[in-house]
N, C-alpha and C positions, 0 to 999 in steps of 0.2 A: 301314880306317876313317880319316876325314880328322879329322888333330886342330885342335882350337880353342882361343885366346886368350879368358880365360873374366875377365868385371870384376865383383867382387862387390862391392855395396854401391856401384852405379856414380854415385846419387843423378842429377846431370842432366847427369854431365862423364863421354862415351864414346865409345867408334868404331863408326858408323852403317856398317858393311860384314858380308858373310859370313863373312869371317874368326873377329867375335867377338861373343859370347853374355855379353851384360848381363842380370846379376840385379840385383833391387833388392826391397825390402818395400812399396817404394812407385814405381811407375814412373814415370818424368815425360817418357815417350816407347812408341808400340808400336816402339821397338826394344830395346825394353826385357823383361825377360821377370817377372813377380812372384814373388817365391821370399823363402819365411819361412830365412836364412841362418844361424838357429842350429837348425836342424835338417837332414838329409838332403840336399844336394844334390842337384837333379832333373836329375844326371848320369850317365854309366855312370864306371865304372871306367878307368882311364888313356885316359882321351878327350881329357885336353889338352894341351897344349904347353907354356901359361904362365897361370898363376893370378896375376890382377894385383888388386891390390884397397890403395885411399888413402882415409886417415882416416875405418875403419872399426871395425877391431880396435880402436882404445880403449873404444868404446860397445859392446864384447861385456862381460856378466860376466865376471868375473874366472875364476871356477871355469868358464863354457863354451867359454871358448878354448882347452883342450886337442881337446874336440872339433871345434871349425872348424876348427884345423890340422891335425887326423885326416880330415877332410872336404879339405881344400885337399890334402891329400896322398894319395887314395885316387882323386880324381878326375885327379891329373896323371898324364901317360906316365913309366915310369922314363926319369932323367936330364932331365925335364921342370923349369921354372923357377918358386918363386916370388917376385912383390915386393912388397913392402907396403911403404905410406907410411905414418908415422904422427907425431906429434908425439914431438920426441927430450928424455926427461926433463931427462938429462945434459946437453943442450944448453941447455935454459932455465936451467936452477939454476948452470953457468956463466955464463950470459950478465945471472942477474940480480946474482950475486954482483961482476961487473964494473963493470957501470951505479951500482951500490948502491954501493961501495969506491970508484967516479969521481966521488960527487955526482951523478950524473944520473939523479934519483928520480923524474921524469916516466917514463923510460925503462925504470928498474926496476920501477916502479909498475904498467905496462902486463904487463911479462913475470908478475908477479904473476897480474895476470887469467889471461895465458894458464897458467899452473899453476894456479889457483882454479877460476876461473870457474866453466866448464863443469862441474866437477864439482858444485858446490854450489847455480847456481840455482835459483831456485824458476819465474821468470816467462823465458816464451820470449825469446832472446838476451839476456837476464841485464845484469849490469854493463859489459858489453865491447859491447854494443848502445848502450846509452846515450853510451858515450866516442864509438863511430863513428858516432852523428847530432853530435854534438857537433864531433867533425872534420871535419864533412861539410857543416856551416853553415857554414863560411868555412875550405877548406881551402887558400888558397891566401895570408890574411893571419894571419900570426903561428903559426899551426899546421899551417906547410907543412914543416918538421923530423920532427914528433911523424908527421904522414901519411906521408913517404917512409919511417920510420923501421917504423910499424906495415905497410907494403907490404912490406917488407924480412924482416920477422918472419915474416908470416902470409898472405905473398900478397893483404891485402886491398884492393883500389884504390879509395881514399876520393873521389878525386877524378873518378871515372869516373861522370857525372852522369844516365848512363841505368840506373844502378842502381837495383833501386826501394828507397822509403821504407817501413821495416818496419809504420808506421802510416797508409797509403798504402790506401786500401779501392778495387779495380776491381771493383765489383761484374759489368762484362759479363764477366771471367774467370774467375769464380768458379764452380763445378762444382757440381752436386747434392750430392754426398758431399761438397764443403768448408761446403756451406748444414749439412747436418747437422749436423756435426762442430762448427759452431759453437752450435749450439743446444744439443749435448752439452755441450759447456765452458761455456755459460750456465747450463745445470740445473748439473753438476755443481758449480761455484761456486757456485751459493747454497745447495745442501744441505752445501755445507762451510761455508760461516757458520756454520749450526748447531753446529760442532764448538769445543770448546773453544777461546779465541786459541794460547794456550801449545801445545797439540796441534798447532793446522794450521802455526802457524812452522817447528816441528822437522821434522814428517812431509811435509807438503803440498807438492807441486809440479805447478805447471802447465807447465813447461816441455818442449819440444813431447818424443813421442817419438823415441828414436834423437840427440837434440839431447846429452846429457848424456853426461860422460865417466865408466865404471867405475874406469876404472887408468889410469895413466903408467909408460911402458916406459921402459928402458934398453935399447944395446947387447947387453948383456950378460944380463940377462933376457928378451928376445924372442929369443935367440941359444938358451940352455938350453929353453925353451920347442919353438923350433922343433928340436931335436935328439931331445928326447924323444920327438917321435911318429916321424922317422928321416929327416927332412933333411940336409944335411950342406953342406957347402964357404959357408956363412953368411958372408956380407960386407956391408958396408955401400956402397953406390951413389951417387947423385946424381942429380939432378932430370933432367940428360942424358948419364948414363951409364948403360949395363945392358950385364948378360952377352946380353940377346935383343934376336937379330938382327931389324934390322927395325923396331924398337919402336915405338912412336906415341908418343913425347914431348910431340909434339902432335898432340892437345889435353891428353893423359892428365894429365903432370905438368910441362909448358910452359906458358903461357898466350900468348895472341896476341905480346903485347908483348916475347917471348923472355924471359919473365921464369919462376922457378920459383912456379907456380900456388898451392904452398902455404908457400911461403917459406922461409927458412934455418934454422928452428924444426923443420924436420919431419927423420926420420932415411928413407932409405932402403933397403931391408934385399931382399937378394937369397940363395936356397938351394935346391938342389937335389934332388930326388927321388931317392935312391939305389935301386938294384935290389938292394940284401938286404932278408930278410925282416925285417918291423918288429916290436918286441916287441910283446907284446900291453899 
């Protein structure tokens, strides 16, 4: 059986070859394949080589990540590889405690978002949407520091002007299913008016699916995690290093510009599939 390099939760960054089988909940390519990824993968058994998957696992439940690592590890061949990206807790809470203790509370300010943010908003791209139209009006007078600084973070290139504008309507691009979906989010906001203010503040969130973060990892807790279901030899990588041979750096976790696509923020984590049998 020929094995394959499998990217779960590949959203629109993957490698367009036979080699490798992208899953996603949402495609945004037919090379893409649709697969609900907190349930069953529509794999066989030790079918692959290397399970690669970037800031995904934070938007799992917290209680269903033992089973997608049960899943990421029933699907690899023994001695098979996985890596995951994800945002490195330890890394922010350094790095805001730094900024914070230097005075440079613009800087700390931001790393704040990237620990909040995601978890807590309510309306799609949240308070971290709003700073990057705001760097994005004039990034290159007075808040060309704060842009190379949030590129450095989080991979995001503010100044790359063919980005689009998140309140930017193309209607010719616009699909059946996004016509729906927005007419669902019309109904559903005004049947939530009806709900108490104080109820929809606390409860109520529009913000899109798979957008919002359940948990923030550590080293050290994605490391116990990954051992319990019976990975083993667990390290941490870099944006262009990996124990597999081969790798696709680029586009995977490269970006054009040789830059790392999600920035100095994210933890890299590499573990292998051992061939003893796994506890139940």
């Amino acid at each position: 059986m020929e094995r394959k390099s499998v990217n779960l939760g590949c959203g629109p960054v993957f490698v367009d070859s036979a080699e490798w089988i992208n899953l996603d909940f949402s495609p945004a390519s037919t090379a893409v394949v649709k697969a609900n990824l907190l349930d069953r993968l529509p794999l066989v058994d030790n079918s692959a080589s290397v399970v690669y998957s970037s800031h995904f696992l934070e938007h799992v439940p917290r209680s269903a990540v033992p089973v997608f690592l049960r899943e990421c590890f029933r699907i690899l061949e023994p001695g098979g590889v996985v890596r995951l990206v994800l945002p490195d807790l330890e890394n922010m809470v350094q790095e805001y405690l730094r900024r914070r203790n230097a005075g440079e509370h613009e800087r700390a300010d931001f790393v704040v978002l990237e620990l909040i943010d995601q978890a807590v908003r309510r309306e799609s791209g949240g308070q971290m949407a709003t700073l990057y139209e705001l760097l994005r009006q004039n990034p290159r007078n007075g808040n060309s520091d704060m842009v190379s600084y949030v590129r450095s973070r989080v991979g995001e290139n503010l100044v790359d002007l063919e980005l689009p504008k998140k309140r930017r309507l193309d209607l010719a691009q616009i699909t059946r299913s996004k016509v729906w979906g927005r007419l669902e989010l019309y109904w559903t906001r005004s049947l939530v008016r009806l709900l108490p203010s104080a109820f929809r503040e606390q409860n109520v969130s529009f913000a899109q699916v798979g957008e919002r973060h359940h948990w923030l990892w550590d080293f050290h807790q994605l490391t116990a995690a990954l051992e319990e279901v019976g990975f083993i030899g667990v390290k941490r990588q870099s944006s262009d290093r990996s124990h597999i041979s081969g790798f696709a750096f680029d586009p995977l976790d490269i970006d054009s510009e040789g830059m790392s696509r999600k920035g100095e923020s994210s933890m890299y984590i590499e573990a292998f599939k051992t061939t003893d049998p796994v506890r139940p």
